[in-house]
Residue, then its C-alpha position, 0 to 999 in steps of 0.5 A: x099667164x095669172x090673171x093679172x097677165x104676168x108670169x106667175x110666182x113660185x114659193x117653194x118650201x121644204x123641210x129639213x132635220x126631221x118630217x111631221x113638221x108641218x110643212x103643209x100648214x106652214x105653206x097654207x097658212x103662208x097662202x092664206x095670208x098672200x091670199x088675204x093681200x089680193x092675189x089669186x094663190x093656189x099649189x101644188x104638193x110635191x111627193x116622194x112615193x112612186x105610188x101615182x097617188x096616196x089612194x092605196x096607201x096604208x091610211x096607218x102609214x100616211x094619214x088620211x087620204x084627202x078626196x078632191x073634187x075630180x076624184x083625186x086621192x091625195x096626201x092630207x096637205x091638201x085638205x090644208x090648203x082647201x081649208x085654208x085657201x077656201x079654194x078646190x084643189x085637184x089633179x093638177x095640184x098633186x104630183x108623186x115621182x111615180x106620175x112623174x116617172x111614169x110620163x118620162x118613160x111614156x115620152x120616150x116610148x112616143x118619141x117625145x125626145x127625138x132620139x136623145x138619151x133621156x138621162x134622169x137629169x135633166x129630163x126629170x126635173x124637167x117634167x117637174x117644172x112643167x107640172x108646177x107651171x102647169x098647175x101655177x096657169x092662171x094665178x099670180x103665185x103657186x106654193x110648191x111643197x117638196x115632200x120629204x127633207x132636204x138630203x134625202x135621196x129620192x127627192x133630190x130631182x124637186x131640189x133639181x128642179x127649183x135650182x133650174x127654177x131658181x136660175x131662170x126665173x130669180x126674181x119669181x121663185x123664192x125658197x121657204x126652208x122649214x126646219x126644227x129647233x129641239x129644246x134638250x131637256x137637260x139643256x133647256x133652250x133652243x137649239x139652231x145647230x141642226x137648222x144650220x147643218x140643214x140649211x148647209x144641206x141646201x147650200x150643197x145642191x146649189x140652194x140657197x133659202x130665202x127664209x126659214x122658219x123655225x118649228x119648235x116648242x117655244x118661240x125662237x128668240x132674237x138670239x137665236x134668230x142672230x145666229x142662224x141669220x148670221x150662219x145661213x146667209x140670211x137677213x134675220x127677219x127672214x128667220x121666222x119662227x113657227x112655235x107650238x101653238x094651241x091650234x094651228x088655225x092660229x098659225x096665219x095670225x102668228x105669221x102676219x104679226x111677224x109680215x111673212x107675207x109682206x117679206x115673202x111680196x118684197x122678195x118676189x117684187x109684188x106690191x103689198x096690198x091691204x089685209x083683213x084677216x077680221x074673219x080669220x081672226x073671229x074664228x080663232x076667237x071661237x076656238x077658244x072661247x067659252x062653251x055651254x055645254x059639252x058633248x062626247x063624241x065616239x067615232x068607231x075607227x080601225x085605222x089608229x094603231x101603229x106600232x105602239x103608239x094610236x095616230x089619228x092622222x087617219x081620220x084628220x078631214x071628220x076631226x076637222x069638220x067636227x071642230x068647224x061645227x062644234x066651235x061655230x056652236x061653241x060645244x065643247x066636243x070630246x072624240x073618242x076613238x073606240x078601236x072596232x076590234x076591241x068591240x068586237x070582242x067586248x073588251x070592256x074599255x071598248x063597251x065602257x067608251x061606247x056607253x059613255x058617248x052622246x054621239x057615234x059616228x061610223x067612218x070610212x073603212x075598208x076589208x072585214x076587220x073590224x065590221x063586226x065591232x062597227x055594226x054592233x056600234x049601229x046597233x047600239x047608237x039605234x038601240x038606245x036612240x044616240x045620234x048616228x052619222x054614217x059615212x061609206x062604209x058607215x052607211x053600208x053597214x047601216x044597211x047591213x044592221x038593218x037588214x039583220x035585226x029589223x028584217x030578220x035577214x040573219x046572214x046580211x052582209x057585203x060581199x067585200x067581208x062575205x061574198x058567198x052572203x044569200x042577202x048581199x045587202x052591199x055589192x060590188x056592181x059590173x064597171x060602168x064608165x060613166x060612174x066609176x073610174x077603173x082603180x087596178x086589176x079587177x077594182x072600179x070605184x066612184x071617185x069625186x063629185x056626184x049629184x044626189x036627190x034629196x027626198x022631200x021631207x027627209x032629215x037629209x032634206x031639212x039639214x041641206x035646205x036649212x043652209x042653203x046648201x043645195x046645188x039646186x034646190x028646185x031640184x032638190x039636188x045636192x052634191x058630194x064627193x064619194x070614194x068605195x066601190x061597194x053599192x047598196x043592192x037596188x033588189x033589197x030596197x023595197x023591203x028594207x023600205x017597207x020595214x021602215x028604212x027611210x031612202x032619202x037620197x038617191x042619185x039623179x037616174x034613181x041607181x045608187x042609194x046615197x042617203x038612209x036614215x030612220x024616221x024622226x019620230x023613231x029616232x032623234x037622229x040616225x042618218x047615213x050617206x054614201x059620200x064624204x061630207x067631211x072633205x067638203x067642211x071648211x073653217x068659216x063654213x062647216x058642213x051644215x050634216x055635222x053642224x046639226x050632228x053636233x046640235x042634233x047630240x046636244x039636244x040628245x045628251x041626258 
């Protein structure tokens, strides 16, 4: 039951004629306007892969891995909805036909089903619907996003399950059906023939859609509208049309101009409450108002390449704490993503981008390509007193160069690229249950939420006291998400303290080091952290380490 002590409401949106549309901020955005009308929102992220989650996935293949707060490894749509929403999401808002699969067949193995003959349908769809409704407990309406396009084979029991939805509850769950309009280029208008034939795909299993909304590189004119309205079974206001924007943070606006959200309320039967959407609207303006100044930053990636293309998707959750901080400043920011191997082997675009940068940032990474590339990169942001940020295995390296090239300990290294190194700066350490979560055969990591003791008078410190972000700040107690399975090693702590590495967070019982950096008298800003601050940034509330990243490169730049 939702807190307003009603069955709560379920929007499902899906995706047709081709993925990558964007379905995730439509549903987002969609959430943060029913959100905005007083209804308590949240969703749930249905997935095609039988992956049990996106953690050991190819980041090229899928995007970034988005951290949740419980430890969950999800798809990057969730990192939309906890933007948008301003809400935490976790376990119960991630789903893949993998963790589906797998409950069916443990069901059986446990006489869940008293002997019947558990055939795909309906015993799979089934299991869907009890996740969504799961996930749905305690709030008025719930966003389900069905993965992949409407048609494919291996996403066919989400579809089941919203028909069996659909026809049980008609007057709680509606269909938002997102779709493609191309614009041929030897035509030069829109056109609504694969929307129709997408639409038809849907009618096919049973479906029929409330809305569609209508992806495309222009607005969808009236015309256009008429038609699909006409040929899909719909009221031509339920046509809404979703354009290339100049930010997707513009999408809700977009939406109310068009009262989505008041549409979406009148089908499900729920009155329309007033909006403000007053802050959304100031930060937008922000995006593209005036800046002072400008700053280039170089984030050292490895993840970028695919083919004969370099995708981004990889590293989706730091590009967006970087715009919060630097649009809530109003800097205009340049990213260059410098590719770790192309440093590694001095390849002269690489050098040339690296010395062009006012800040450098090592993020996430795993295995030994690249490193190489990525301590070179410290090395140089230490060098000649650039702003560094390390993030996991940025921090981890940061220890590594350190150890190198200020202690003179030469063949420093982690275990995970060298594991017969005599100076294992960086190791893995035996399982513990109460701080790692077993990943698979021979791999334990520490997932999610975990305290950190700020040391007073540290950078770290002054950066988390100055916005008010402590969890307790008597206790000079922090909290972030994290995600490896490397540690620092405690047998090398006090040597490389002693030769001027600064330990400024530690966690509660003294254990893991969370935080380093160099003293501020020796370098502007060099800070490194074993967590993942970039999956807690938030549009109308950036992460206080990248606002002052952000200020500490402007007040570095020649």
């Amino acid at each position: 039951m939702s807190d307003h002590g009603k069955s709560p409401k379920f929007v499902f949106v899906s995706g047709g004629v081709l993925s990558g549309l964007g379905k995730g901020i439509t549903a987002a955005s969609l959430g943060l306007l029913l959100k905005n009308r007083g209804y308590s929102v949240t969703n749930i992220k249905c997935e095609n892969y039988l992956n049990l989650d996106s953690g050991n996935i190819n980041p090229v293949e899928h995007g970034d891995v988005f951290l949740c707060e419980d430890g969950l490894e999800a798809d990057l749509d969730l990192g939309s909805y906890e933007r948008f929403l301003g809400e935490e999401v976790g376990n119960k808002n991630f789903t893949t036909i993998g963790q589906i699969y797998s409950s069916v067949i443990q069901k059986t193995r446990d006489l869940h089903f008293n002997g019947a003959t558990v055939d795909a349908i309906p015993y799979v769809p089934e299991e869907v619907i009890r996740r969504i409704k799961d996930a749905a407990e305690g709030f008025d309406i719930i966003l389900v996003e069905l993965g992949g396009t409407a048609g494919e084979y291996q996403n066919a029991i989400y579809y089941e399950a919203y028909r069996i939805m659909k026809l049980k509850y008609p007057k709680d769950t509606v269909h938002v059906h997102v779709t493609y309009f191309p614009k041929p280029a030897h035509i030069a208008e829109l056109k609504s023939k694969p929307t129709q034939l997408s639409v038809k795909i849907l009618n096919g299993m049973g479906i029929q859609p409330e809305f569609v909304v209508g992806r495309a590189e222009a607005p969808i004119d009236d015309k256009r509208k008429e038609k699909v309205a006409y040929y899909c079974n719909l009221n031509q206001d339920h046509v809404i049309s979703n354009p290339d924007l100049d930010t997707i943070y513009r999408v809700p606006l977009n939406f109310a101009e068009q009262k989505f959200d008041q549409l979406v309320l009148k089908e499900l039967g729920l009155p329309v409450h007033k909006s403000d959407l007053k802050d959304w609207q100031a930060f937008v303006d922000k995006i593209q108002s005036k800046k002072s100044k400008s700053i280039t930053v170089a984030i050292i990636a490895k993840y970028i390449a695919t083919g004969d293309y370099e995708l981004k998707d990889s590293y989706v959750s730091l590009i967006e704490s970087l715009n919060f901080a630097s649009w809530h400043l109003a800097i205009e920011l340049k990213l260059e993503f410098i590719n770790a191997e192309q440093l590694e082997k001095n390849v002269k675009k690489a050098t040339d981008a690296l010395k062009g940068a006012n800040g450098i940032i090592v993020p996430i990474g795993w295995g030994e390509r690249g490193v190489e590339g990525k301590i070179k990169a410290i090395t140089y942001a230490k060098e000649h007193q650039v702003p560094y940020l390390g993030l996991c295995y940025g921090m981890q390296l940061a220890c590594v160069e350190f150890a190198r090239n200020v202690c003179g300990l030469s063949d420093a290294h982690t275990t995970e690229v060298n594991p017969k190194t005599t100076h294992p700066i960086i190791h893995d350490i035996p399982f513990e249950e109460k701080y790692q979560r077993i990943k698979g055969k021979g791999a334990s990591m520490r997932l999610g939420a975990y305290d950190c003791i700020l040391k007073p008078g540290s950078l770290a410190h002054s950066i988390y006291k100055k916005h008010h972000a402590f969890k307790n700040e008597k206790q000079n107690l922090i909290s972030e998400r994290h995600r490896h399975r490397f540690e620092f090693n405690n047998d090398y702590r006090a040597e490389l303290e002693k030769a001027g590495l600064v330990i400024s967070g530690t966690s509660p019982d003294d254990f893991f080091v969370e935080v380093i950096e160099l003293p501020q008298n020796k370098h502007p800003f060099f800070l490194a952290t074993q967590a993942h601050p970039e999956y807690k940034s938030r549009p109308l509330q950036p992460h206080p380490i990248f606002l002052e990243f952000v200020t500490a490169v402007v007040k570095a730049k020649p």
